[in-house]
C-alpha positions, 0 to 999 in steps of 0.5 A, a space after each residue: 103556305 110556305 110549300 105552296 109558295 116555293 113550290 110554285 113555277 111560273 112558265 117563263 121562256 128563257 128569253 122572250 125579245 120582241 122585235 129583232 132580239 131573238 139572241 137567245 134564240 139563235 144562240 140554241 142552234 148550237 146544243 152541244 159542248 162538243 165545240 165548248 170550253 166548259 166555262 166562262 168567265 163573266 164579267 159585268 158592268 154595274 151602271 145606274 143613271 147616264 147624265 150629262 148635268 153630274 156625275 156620281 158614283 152612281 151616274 156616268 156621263 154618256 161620253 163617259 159610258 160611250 168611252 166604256 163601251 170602246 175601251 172593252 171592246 177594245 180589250 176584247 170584250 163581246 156583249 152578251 145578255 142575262 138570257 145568252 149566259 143562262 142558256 149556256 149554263 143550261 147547256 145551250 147554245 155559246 158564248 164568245 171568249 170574254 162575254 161582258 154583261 152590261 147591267 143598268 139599275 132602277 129603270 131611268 129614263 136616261 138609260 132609254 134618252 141617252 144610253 140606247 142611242 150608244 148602245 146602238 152606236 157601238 152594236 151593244 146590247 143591255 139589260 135594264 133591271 126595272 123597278 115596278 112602283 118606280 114605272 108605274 108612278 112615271 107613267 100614271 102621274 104623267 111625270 115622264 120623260 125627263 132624264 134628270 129624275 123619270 123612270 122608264 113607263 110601260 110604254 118606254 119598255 116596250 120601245 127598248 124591247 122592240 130595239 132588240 137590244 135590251 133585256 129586262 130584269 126584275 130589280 121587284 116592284 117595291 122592295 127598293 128599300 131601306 124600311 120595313 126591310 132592307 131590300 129583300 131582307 127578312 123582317 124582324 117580326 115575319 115567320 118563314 112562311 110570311 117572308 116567303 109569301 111577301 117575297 113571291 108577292 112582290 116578285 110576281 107583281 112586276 113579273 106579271 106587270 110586264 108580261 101584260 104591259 110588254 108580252 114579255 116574261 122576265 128571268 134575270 133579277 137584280 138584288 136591291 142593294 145586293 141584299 140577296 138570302 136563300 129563301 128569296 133565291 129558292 123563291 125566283 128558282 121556283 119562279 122560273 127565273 134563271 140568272 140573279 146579280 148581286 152587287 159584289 165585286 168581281 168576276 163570276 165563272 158559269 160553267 156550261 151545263 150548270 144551271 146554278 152557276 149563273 146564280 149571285 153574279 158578281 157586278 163591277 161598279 162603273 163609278 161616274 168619279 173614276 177614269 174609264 182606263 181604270 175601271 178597265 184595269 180593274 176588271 181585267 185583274 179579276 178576269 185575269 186572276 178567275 182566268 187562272 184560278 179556272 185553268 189551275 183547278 182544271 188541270 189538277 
């Protein structure tokens, strides 16, 4: 069971946008790195929900988010997708001089009521990581549409894809959990080859949810509270997927023509207590400090 399981690979495009998000696509025009530095550096936000009745360590105000949006444009910052970053550490297509990821988690619905309409105000682009029970509960209950607690339903994705704006990522159907396992943990009582099988279970669930629902094959995965192990990494491989985000700290280098460097990307946590300044100040002390460590090792 456990070669059948990691040895199976589901065909998934690199990016499969409906409407006007052909990014990716565009992007291979250019298919060598005679015109390349030979890395970036990445730096991506971690945000949750987007509301205007309170604020958290996990939920910013939209005018906090638009103030987000300014200030690292302002600094130089492009926005890019998971797709655009996997296919330059393919050995496809570019990436500008500071590519900035805009990552949000668990699917609300207040990403699609009040974040699309910023996104594009200020000509972003964002990937939503999808919780599949969370989706499908919103959408079979008829309970939707609230921004304060719905999350996104089948129809709502296929809406923001249509946008051309969005990206969609795997954060598993029902794996967002503290119990029996934390998030994609092992569990205690589970053999290798049952671990790898419950893994490949849930992950394809949503995979193939969203392929039917939406016409659209997914290859970036979230790590539930950033719980990350090599059996499940080596499992999403084999699946087809091509970028994974933890939730640790800091600033990631992919290096062009290096598929595996985009794996584990570290995320910056854009805590709805703190000023918008400071986490700006943050993120550009790590890409700063990765700038260096890169041109160091470069050179020597």
């Amino acid at each position: 069971m456990k070669v059948l399981i990691l040895t199976l690979i589901l065909a998934v495009p690199v990016c499969a946008f409906a409407g006007g998000a052909s990014v990716c696509a565009a992007q291979e025009d250019s298919l060598t790195a005679a015109a390349q530095e030979d890395c970036r550096i990445i730096t991506a936000l971690m945000y949750h929900g987007v509301l205007k009745s309170r604020q958290g360590e996990y939920i910013v105000s939209p005018e906090r988010l638009e103030e987000d949006l300014i200030n690292f444009k302002n600094a130089g910052y492009e926005f890019v997708l998971p797709c655009q970053v996997a296919a330059y550490a393919q050995g496809r297509g570019k990436l500008p001089e500071k590519p900035l990821i805009l990552t949000f988690d668990d699917g609300h619905y207040n990403n699609a009521y009040y974040a699309l309409p910023l996104l594009e105000k200020h000509d972003a682009c964002a990937v939503i990581n999808v919780i599949g029970a969370f989706s499908e509960y919103s959408a079979e209950s008829g309970d939707r549409d609230n921004p304060n607690y719905s999350h996104l339903t089948w129809q709502n994705l296929r809406e923001l894809l249509a946008s051309g704006r969005i990206e969609l990522g795997n954060h598993t159907w029902g794996m967002h959990k503290y119990s029996p396992r934390f998030g994609v943990g092992k569990r205690a009582d589970e053999s290798d080859e049952q671990y790898a099988a419950a893994l490949f279970s849930d992950f394809s669930r949503l995979h193939e949810k969203v392929k039917k629902e939406c016409g659209y094959s997914m290859t970036t995965f979230a790590y539930p509270f950033g719980k990350y192990t090599k059996t499940a990494e080596q499992v999403l491989k084999n699946m087809g997927y091509t970028l994974t985000f933890t939730c640790n700290e800091g600033v990631c280098k992919v290096t062009f023509g290096q598929p595996l460097s985009c794996f584990y990307i570290r995320r910056i946590n854009m805590d709805g207590r703190a000023s918008s300044s400071s986490l700006l100040k943050k993120a550009e002390g790590y890409y700063r400090s990765a700038l260096s460590q890169s041109s160091s090792s470069s050179s020597s």
